[in-house]
N, CA, C and O atoms as a printed pandas DataFrame, in Angstrom:
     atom_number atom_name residue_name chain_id  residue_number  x_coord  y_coord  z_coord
0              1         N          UNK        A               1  -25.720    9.688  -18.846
1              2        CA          UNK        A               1  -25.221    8.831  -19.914
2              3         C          UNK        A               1  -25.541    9.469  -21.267
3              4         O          UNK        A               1  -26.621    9.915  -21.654
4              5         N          UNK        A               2  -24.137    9.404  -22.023
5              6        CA          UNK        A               2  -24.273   10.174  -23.365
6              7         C          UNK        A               2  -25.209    9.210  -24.304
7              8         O          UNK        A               2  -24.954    8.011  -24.200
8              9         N          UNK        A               3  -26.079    9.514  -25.052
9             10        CA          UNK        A               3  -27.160    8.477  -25.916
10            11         C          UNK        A               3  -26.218    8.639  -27.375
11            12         O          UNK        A               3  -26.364    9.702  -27.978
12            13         N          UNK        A               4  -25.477    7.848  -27.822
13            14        CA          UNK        A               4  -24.712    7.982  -28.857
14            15         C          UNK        A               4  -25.307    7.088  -30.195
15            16         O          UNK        A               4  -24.770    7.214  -31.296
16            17         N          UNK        A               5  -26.439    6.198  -29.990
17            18        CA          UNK        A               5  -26.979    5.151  -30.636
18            19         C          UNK        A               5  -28.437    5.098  -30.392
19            20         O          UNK        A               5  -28.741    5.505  -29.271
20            21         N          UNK        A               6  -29.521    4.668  -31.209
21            22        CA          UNK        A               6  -30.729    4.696  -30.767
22            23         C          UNK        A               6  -30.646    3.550  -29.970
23            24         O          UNK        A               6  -31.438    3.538  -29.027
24            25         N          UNK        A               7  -29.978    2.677  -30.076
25            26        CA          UNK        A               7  -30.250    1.715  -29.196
26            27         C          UNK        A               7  -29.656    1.181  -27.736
27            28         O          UNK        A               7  -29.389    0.077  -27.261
28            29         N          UNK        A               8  -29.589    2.641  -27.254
29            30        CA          UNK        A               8  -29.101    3.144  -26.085
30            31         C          UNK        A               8  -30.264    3.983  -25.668
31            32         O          UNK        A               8  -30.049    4.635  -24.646
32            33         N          UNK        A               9  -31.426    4.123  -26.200
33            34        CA          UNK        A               9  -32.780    4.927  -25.448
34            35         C          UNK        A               9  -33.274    3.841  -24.926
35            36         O          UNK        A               9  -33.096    2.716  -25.394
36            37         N          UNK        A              10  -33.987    4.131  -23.827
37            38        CA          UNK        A              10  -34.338    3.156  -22.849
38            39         C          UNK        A              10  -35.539    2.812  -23.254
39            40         O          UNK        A              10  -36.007    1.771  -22.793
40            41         N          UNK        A              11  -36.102    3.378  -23.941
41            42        CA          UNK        A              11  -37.655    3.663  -24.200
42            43         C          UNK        A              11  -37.635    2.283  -25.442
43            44         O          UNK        A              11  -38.362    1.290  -25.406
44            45         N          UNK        A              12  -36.631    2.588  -26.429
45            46        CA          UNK        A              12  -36.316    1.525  -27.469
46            47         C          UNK        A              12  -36.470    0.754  -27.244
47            48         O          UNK        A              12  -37.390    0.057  -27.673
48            49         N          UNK        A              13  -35.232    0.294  -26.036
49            50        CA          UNK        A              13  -35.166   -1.194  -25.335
50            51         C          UNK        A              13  -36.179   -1.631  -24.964
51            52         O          UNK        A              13  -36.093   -2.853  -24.842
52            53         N          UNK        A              14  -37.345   -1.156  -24.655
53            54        CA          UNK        A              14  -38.122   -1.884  -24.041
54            55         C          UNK        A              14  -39.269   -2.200  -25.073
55            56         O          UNK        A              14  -40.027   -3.149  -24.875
56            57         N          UNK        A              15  -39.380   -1.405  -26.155
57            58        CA          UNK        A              15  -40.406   -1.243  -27.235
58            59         C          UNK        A              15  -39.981   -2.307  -28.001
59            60         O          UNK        A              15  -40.824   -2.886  -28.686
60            61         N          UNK        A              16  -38.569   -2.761  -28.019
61            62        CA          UNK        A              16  -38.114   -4.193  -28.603
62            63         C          UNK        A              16  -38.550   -5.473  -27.870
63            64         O          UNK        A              16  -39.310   -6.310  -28.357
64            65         N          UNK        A              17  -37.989   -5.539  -26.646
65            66        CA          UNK        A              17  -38.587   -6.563  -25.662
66            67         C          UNK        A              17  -39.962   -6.596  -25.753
67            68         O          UNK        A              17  -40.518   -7.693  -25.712
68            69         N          UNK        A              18  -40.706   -5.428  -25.888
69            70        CA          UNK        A              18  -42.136   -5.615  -26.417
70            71         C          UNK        A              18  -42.837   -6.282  -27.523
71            72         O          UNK        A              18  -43.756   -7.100  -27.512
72            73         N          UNK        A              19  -42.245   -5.789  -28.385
73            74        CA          UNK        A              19  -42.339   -6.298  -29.984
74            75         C          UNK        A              19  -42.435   -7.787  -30.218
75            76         O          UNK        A              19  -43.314   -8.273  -30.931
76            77         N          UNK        A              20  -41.197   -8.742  -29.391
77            78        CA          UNK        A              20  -40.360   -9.958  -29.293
78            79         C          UNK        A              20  -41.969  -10.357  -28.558
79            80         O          UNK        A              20  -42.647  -11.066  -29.303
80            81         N          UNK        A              21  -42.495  -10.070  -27.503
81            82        CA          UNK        A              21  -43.736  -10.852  -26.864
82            83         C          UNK        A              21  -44.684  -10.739  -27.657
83            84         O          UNK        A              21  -45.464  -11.685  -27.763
84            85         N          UNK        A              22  -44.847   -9.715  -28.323
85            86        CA          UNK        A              22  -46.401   -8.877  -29.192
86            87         C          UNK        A              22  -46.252  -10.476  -30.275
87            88         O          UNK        A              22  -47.173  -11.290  -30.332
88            89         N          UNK        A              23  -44.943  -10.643  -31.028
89            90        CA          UNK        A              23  -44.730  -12.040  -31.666
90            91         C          UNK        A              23  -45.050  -13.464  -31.435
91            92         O          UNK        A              23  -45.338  -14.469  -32.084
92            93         N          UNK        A              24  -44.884  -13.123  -30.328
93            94        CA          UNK        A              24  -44.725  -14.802  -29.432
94            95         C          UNK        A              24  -46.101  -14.861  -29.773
95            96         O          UNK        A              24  -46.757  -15.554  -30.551
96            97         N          UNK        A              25  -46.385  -13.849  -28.898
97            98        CA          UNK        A              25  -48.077  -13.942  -28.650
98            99         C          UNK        A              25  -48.609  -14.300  -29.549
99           100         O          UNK        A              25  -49.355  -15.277  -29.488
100          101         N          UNK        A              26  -48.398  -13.625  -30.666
101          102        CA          UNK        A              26  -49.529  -14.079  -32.031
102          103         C          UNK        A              26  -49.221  -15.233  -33.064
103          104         O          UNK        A              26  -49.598  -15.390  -34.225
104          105         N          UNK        A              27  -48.286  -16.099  -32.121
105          106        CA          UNK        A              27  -47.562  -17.283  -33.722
106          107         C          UNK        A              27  -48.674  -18.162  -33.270
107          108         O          UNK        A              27  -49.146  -18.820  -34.198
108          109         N          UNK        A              28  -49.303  -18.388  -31.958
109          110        CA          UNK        A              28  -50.342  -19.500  -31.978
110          111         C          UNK        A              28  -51.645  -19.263  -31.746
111          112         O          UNK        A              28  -52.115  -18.139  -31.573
112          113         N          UNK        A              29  -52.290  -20.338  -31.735
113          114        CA          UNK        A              29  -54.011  -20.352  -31.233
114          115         C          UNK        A              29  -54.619  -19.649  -32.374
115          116         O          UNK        A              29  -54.106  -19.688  -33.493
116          117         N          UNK        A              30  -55.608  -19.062  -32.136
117          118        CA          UNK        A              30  -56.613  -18.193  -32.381
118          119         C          UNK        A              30  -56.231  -16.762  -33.087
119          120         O          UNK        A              30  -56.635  -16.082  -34.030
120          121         N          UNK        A              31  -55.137  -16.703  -32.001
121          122        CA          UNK        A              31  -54.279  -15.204  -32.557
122          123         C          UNK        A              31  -53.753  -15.196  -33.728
123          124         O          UNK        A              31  -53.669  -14.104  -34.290
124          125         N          UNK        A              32  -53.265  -16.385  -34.402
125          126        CA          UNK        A              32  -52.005  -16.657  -35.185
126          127         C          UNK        A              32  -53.093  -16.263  -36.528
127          128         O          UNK        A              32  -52.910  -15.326  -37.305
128          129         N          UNK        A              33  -54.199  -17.193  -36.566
129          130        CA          UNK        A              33  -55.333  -17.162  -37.576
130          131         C          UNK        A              33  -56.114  -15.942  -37.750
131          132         O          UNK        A              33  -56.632  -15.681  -38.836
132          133         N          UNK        A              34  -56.238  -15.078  -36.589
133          134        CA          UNK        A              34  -56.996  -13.624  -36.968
134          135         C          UNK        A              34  -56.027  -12.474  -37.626
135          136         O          UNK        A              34  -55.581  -11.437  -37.135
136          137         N          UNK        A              35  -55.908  -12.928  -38.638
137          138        CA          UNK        A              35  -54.750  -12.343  -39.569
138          139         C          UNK        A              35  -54.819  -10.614  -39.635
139          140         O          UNK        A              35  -53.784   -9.973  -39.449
140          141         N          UNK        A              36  -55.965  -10.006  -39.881
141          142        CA          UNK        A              36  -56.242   -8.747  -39.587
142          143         C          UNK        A              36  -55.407   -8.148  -37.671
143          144         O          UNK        A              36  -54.579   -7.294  -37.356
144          145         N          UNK        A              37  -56.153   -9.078  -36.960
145          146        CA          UNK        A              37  -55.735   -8.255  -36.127
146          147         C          UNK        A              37  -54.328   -8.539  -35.474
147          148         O          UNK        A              37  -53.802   -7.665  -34.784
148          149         N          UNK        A              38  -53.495  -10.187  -35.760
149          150        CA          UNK        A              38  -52.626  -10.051  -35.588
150          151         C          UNK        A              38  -50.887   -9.213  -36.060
151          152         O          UNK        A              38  -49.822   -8.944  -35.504
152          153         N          UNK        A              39  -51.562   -9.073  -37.481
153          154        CA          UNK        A              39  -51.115   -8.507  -38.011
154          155         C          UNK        A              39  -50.713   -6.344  -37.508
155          156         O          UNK        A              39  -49.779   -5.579  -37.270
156          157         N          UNK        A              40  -52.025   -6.375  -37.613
157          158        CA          UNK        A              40  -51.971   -4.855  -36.697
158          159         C          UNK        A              40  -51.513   -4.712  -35.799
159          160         O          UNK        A              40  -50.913   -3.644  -35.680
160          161         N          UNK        A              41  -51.507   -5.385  -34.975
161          162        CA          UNK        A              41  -50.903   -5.394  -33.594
162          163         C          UNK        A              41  -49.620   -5.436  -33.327
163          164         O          UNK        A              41  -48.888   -4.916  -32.485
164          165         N          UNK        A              42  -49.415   -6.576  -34.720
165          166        CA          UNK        A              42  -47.645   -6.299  -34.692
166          167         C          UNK        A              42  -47.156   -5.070  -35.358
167          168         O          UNK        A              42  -46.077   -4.654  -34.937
168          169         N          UNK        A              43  -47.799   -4.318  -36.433
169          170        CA          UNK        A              43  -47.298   -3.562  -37.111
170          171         C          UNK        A              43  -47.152   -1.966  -35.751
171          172         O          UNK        A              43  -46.256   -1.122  -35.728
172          173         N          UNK        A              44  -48.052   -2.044  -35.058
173          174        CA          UNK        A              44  -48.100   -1.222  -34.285
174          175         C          UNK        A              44  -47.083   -1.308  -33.164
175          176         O          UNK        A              44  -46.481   -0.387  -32.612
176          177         N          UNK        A              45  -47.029   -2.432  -32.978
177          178        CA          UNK        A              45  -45.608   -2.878  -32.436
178          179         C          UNK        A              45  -44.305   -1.981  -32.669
179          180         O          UNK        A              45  -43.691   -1.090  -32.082
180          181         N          UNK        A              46  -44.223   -2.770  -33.947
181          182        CA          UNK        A              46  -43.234   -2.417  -34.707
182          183         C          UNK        A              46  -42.704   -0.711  -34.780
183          184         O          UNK        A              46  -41.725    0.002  -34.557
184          185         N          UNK        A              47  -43.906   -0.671  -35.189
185          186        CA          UNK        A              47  -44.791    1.636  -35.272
186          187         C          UNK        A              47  -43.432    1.985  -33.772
187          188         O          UNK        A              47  -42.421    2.662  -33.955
188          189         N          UNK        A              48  -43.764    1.393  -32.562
189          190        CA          UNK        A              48  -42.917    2.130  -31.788
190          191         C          UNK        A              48  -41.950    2.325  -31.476
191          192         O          UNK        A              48  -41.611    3.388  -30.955
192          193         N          UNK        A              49  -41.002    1.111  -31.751
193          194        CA          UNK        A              49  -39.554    1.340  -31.730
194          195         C          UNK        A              49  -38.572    1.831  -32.851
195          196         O          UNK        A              49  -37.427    2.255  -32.696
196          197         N          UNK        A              50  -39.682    1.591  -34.685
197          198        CA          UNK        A              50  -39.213    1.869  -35.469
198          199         C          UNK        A              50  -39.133    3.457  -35.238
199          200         O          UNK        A              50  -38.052    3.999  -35.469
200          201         N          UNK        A              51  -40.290    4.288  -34.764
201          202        CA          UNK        A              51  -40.505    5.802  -35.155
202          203         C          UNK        A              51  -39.396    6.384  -33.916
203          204         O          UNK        A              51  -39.088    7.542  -34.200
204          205         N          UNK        A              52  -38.609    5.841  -32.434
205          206        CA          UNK        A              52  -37.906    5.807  -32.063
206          207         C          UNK        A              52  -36.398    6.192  -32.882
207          208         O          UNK        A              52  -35.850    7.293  -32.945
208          209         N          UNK        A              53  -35.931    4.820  -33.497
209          210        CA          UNK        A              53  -35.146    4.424  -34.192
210          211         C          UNK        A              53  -34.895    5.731  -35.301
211          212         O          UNK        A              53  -33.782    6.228  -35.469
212          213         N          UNK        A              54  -35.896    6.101  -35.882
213          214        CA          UNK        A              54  -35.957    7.259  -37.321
214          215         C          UNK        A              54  -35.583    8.759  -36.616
215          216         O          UNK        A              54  -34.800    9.617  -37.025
216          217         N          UNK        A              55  -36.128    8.753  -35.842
217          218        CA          UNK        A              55  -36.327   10.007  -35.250
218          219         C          UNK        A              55  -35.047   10.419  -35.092
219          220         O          UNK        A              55  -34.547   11.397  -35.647
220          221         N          UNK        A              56  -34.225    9.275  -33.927
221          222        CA          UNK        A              56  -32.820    9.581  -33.752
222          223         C          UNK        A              56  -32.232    9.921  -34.627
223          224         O          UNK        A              56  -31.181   10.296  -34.108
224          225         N          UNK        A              57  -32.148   10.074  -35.679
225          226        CA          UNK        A              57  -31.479   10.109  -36.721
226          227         C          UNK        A              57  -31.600   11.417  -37.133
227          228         O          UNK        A              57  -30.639   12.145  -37.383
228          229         N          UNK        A              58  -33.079   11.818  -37.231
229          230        CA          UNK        A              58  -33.178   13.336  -37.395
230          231         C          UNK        A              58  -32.641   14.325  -37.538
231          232         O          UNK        A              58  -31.941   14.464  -36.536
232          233         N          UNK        A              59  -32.451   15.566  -38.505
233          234        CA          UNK        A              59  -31.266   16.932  -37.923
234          235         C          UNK        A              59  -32.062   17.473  -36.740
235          236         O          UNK        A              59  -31.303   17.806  -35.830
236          237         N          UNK        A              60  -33.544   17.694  -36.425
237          238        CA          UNK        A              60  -33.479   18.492  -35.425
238          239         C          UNK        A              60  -33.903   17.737  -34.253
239          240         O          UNK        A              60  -33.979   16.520  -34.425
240          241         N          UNK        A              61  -34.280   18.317  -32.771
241          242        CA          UNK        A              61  -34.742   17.586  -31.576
242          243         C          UNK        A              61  -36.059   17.765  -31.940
243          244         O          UNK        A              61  -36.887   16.879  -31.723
244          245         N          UNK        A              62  -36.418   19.052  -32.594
245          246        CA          UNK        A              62  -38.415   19.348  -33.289
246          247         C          UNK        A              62  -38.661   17.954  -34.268
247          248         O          UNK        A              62  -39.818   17.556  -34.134
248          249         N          UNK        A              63  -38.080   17.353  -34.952
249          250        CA          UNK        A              63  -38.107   16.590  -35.859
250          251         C          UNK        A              63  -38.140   15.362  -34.759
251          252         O          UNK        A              63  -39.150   14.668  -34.649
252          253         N          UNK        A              64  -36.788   15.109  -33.828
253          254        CA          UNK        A              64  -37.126   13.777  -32.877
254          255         C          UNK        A              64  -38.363   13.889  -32.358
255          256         O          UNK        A              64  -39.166   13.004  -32.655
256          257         N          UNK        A              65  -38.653   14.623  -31.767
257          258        CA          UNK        A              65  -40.119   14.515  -30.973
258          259         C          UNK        A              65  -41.113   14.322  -31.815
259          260         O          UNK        A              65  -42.134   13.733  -31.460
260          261         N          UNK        A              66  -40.931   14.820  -33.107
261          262        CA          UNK        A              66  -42.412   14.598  -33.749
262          263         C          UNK        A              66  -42.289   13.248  -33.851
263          264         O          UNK        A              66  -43.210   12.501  -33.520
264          265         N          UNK        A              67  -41.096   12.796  -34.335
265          266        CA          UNK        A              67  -41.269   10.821  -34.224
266          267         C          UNK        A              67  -41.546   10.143  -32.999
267          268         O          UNK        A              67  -42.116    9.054  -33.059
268          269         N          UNK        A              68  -41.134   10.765  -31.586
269          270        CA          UNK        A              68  -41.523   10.167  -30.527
270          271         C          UNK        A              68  -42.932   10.218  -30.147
271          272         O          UNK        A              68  -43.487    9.440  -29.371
272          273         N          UNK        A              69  -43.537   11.345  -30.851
273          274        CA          UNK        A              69  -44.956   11.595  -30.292
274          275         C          UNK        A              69  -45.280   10.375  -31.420
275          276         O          UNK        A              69  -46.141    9.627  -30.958
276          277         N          UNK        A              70  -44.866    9.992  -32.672
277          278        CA          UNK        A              70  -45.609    8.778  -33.491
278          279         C          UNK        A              70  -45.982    7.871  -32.724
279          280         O          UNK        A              70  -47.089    7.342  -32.622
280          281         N          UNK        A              71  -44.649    7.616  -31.948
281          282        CA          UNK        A              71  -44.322    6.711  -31.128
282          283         C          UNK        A              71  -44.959    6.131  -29.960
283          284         O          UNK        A              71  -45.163    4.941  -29.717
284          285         N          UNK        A              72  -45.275    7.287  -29.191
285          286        CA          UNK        A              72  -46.149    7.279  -28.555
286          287         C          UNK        A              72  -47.701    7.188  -28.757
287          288         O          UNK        A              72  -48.535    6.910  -27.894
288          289         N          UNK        A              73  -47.884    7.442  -29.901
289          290        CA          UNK        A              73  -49.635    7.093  -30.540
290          291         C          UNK        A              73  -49.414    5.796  -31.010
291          292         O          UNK        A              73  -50.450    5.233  -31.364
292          293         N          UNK        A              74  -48.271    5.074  -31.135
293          294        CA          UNK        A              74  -48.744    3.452  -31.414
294          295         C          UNK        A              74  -48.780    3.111  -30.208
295          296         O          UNK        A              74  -49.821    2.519  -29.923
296          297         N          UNK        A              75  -47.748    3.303  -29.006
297          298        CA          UNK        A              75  -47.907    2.794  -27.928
298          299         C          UNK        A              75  -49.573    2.694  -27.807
299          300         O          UNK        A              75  -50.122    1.595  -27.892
300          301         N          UNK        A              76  -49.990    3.367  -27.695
301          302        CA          UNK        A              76  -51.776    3.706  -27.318
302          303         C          UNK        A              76  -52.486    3.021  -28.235
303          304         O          UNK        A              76  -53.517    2.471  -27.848
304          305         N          UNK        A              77  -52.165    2.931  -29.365
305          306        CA          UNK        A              77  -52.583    2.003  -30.887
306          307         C          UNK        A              77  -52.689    0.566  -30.447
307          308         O          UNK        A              77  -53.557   -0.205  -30.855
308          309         N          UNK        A              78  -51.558    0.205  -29.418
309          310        CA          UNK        A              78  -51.035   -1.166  -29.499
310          311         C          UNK        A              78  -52.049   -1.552  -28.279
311          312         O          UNK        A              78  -52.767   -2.551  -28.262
312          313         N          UNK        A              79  -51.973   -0.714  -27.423
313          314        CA          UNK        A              79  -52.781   -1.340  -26.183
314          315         C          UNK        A              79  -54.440   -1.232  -26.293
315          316         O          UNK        A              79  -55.198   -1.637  -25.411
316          317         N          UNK        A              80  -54.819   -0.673  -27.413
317          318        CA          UNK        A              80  -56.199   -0.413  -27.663
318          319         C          UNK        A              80  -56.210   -2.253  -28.059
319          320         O          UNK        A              80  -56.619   -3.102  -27.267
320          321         N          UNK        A              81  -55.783   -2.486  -29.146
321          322        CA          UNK        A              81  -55.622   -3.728  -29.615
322          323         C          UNK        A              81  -55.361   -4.748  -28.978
323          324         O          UNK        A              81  -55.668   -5.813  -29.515
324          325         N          UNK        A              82  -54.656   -4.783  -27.513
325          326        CA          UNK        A              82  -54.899   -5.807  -26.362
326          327         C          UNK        A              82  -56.107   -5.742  -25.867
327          328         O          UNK        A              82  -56.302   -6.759  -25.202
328          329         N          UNK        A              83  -57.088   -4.990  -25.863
329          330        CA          UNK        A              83  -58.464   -5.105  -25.922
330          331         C          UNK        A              83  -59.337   -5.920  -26.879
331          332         O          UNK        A              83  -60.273   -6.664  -26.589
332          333         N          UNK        A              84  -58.826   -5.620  -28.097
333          334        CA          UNK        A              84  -59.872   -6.536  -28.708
334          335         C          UNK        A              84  -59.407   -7.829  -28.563
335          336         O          UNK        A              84  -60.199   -8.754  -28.741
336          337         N          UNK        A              85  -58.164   -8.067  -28.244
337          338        CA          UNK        A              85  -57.834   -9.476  -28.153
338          339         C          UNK        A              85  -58.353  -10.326  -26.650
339          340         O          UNK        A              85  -58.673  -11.501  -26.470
340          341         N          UNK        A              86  -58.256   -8.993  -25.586
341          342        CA          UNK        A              86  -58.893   -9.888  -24.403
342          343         C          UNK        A              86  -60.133  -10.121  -24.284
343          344         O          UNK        A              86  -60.554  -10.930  -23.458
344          345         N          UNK        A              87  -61.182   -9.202  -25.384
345          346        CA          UNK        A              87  -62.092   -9.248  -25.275
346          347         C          UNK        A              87  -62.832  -10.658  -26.172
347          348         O          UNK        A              87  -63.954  -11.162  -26.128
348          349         N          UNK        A              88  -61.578  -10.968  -26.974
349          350        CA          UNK        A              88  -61.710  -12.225  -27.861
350          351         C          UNK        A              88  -61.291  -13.392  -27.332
351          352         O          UNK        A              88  -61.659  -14.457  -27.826
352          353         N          UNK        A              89  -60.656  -13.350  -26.505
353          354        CA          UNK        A              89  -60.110  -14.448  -25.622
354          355         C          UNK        A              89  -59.248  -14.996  -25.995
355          356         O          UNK        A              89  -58.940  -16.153  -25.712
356          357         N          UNK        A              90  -58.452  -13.925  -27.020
357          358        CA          UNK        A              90  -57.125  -14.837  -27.671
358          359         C          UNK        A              90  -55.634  -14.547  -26.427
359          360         O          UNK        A              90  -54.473  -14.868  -26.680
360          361         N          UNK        A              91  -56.061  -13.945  -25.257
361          362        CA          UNK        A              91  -54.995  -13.187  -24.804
362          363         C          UNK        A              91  -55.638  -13.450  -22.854
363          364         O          UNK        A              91  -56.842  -13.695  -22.927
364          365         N          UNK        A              92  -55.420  -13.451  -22.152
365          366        CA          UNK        A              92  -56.440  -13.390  -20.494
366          367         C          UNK        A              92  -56.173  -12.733  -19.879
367          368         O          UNK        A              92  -55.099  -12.277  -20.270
368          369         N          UNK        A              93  -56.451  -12.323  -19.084
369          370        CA          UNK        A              93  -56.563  -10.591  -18.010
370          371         C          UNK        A              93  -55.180  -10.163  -18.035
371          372         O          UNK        A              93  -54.638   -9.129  -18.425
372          373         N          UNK        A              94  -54.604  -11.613  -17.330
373          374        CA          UNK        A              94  -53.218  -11.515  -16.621
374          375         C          UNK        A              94  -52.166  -11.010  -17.873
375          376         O          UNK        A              94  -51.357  -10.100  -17.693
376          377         N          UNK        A              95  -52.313  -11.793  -19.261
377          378        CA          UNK        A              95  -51.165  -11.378  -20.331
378          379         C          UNK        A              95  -51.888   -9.707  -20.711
379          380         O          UNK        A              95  -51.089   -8.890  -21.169
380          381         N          UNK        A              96  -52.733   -9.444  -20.597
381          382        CA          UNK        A              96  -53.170   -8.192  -20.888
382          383         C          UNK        A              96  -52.363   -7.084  -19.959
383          384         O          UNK        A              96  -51.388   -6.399  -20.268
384          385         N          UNK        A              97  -53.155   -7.146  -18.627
385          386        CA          UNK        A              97  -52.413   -6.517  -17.012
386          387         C          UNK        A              97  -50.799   -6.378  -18.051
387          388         O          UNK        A              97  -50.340   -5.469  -18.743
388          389         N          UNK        A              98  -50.444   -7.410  -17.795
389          390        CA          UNK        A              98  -48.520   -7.558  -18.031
390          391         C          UNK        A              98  -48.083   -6.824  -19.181
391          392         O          UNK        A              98  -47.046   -6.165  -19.105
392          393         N          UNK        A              99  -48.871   -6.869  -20.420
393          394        CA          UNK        A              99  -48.599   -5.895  -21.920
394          395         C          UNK        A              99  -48.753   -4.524  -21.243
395          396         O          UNK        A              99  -47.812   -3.800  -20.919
396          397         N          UNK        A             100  -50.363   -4.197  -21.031
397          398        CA          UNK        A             100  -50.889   -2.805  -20.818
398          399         C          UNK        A             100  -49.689   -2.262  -19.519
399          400         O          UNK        A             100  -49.526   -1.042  -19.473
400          401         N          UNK        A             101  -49.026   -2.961  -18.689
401          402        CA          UNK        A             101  -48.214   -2.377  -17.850
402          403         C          UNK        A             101  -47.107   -1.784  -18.657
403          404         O          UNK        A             101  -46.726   -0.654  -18.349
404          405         N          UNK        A             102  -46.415   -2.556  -19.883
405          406        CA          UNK        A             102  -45.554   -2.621  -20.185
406          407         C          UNK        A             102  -45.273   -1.726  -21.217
407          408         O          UNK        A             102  -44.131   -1.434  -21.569
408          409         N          UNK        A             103  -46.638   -1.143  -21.870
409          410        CA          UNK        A             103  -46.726   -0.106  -22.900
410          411         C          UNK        A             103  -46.673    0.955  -22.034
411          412         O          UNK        A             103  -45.853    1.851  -22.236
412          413         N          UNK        A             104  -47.644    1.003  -20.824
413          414        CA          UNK        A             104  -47.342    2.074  -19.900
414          415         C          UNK        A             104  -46.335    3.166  -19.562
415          416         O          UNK        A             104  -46.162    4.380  -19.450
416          417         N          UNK        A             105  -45.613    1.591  -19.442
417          418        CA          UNK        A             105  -43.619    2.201  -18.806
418          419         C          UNK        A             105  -43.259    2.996  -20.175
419          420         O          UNK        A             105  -42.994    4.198  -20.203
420          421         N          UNK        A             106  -43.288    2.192  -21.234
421          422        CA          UNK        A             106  -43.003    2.564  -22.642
422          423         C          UNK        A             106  -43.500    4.183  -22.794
423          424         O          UNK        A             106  -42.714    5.096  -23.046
424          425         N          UNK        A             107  -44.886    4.349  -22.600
425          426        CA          UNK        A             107  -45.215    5.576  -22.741
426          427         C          UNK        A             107  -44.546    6.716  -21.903
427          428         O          UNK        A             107  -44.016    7.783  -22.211
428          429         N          UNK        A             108  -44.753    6.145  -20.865
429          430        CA          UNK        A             108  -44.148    7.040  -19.664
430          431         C          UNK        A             108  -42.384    7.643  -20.126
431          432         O          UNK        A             108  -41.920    8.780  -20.037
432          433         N          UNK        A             109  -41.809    6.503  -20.564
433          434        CA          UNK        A             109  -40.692    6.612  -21.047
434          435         C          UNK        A             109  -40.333    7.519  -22.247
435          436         O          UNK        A             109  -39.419    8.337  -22.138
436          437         N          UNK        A             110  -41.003    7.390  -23.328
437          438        CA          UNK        A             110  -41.121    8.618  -24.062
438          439         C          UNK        A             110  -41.569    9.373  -24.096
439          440         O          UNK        A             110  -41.419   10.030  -25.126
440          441         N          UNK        A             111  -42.502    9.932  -23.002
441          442        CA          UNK        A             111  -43.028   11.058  -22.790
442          443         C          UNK        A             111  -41.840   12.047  -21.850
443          444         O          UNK        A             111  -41.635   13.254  -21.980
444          445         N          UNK        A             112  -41.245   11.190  -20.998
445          446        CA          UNK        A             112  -39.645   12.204  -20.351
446          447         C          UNK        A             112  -38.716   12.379  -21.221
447          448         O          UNK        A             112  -38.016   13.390  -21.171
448          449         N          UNK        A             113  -38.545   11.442  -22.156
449          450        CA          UNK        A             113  -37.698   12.241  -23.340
450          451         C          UNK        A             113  -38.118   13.148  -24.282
451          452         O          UNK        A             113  -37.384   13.880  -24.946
452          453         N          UNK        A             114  -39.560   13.069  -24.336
453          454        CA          UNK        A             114  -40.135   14.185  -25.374
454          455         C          UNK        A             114  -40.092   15.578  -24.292
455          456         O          UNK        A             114  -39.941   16.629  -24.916
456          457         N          UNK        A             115  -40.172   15.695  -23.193
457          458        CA          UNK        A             115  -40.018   16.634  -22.151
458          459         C          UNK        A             115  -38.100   16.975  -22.324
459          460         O          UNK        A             115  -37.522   18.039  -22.543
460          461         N          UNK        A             116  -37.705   15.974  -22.173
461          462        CA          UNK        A             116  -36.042   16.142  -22.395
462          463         C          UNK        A             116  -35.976   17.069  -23.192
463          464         O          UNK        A             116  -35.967   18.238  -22.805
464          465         N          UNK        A             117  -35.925   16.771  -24.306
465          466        CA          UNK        A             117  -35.890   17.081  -25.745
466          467         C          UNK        A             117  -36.770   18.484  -25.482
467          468         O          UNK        A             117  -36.084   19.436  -25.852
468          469         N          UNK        A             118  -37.588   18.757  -25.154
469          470        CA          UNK        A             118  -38.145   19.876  -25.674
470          471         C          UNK        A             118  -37.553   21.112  -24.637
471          472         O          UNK        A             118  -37.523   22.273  -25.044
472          473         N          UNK        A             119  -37.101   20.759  -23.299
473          474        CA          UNK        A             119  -36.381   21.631  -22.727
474          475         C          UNK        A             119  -34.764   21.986  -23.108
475          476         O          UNK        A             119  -33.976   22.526  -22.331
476          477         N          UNK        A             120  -34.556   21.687  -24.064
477          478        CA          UNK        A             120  -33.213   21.848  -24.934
478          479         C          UNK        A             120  -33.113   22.254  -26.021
479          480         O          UNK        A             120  -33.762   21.774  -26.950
480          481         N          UNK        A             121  -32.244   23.270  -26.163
481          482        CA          UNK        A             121  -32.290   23.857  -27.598
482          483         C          UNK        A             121  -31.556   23.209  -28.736
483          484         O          UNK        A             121  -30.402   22.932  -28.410
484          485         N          UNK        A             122  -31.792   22.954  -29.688
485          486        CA          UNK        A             122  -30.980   21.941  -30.900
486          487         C          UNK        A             122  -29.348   23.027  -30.953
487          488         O          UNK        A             122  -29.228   24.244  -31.101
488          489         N          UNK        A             123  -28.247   21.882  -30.752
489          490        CA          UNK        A             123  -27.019   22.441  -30.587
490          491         C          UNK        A             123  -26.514   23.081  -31.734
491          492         O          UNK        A             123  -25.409   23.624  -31.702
């Protein structure tokens, strides 16, 4: 499948569907009020589908990857930060398990396109 749009990377799609829960998560309780860290958490959120999104755009594939590797350091940014939240009890094993799986895929996912990308020469 030709990728003609960023929002045709799979990696995107899911860093959005991510983003949309990372939200949910923090409009109530405990979370909503720890303004520091809800805040970060979303911005880091945000960090992964936006540096996605930029990258595509890029003139070169050296230039995409350097945004996917951003990309990939919020992924890791974001799930550090489901730690302090489970460890705060604003969040419980199980919504943790289900995020940390889900950044996983995310990572995993831009790490085969940063492999893509780097086995190809810019056209």
């Amino acid at each position: 499948m030709k990728i003609a749009k960023f929002e045709d990377i799979k990696s995107w799609q899911e860093a959005r569907k991510l983003t949309a829960r990372i939200y949910a998560l923090t409009m109530d309780g405990q979370f909503a009020r720890d303004f520091a860290l809800r805040d970060q958490i979303r911005r880091s959120a945000i960090s992964v589908m936006a540096n996605i999104a930029e990258g595509f755009n890029r003139k070169t594939k050296k230039d995409f990857t350097n945004f996917l590797t951003i990309a990939l350091a919020s992924a890791s940014e974001t799930k550090s930060h489901l730690y302090i939240a489970l460890d705060l009890g604003y969040i419980d094993q199980q919504v943790f398990d289900e995020l940390y799986e889900h950044l996983s895929l995310i990572s995993k996912l831009i790490t085969g396109f940063i492999q893509y990308l780097l086995g190809h020469r810019d056209d």
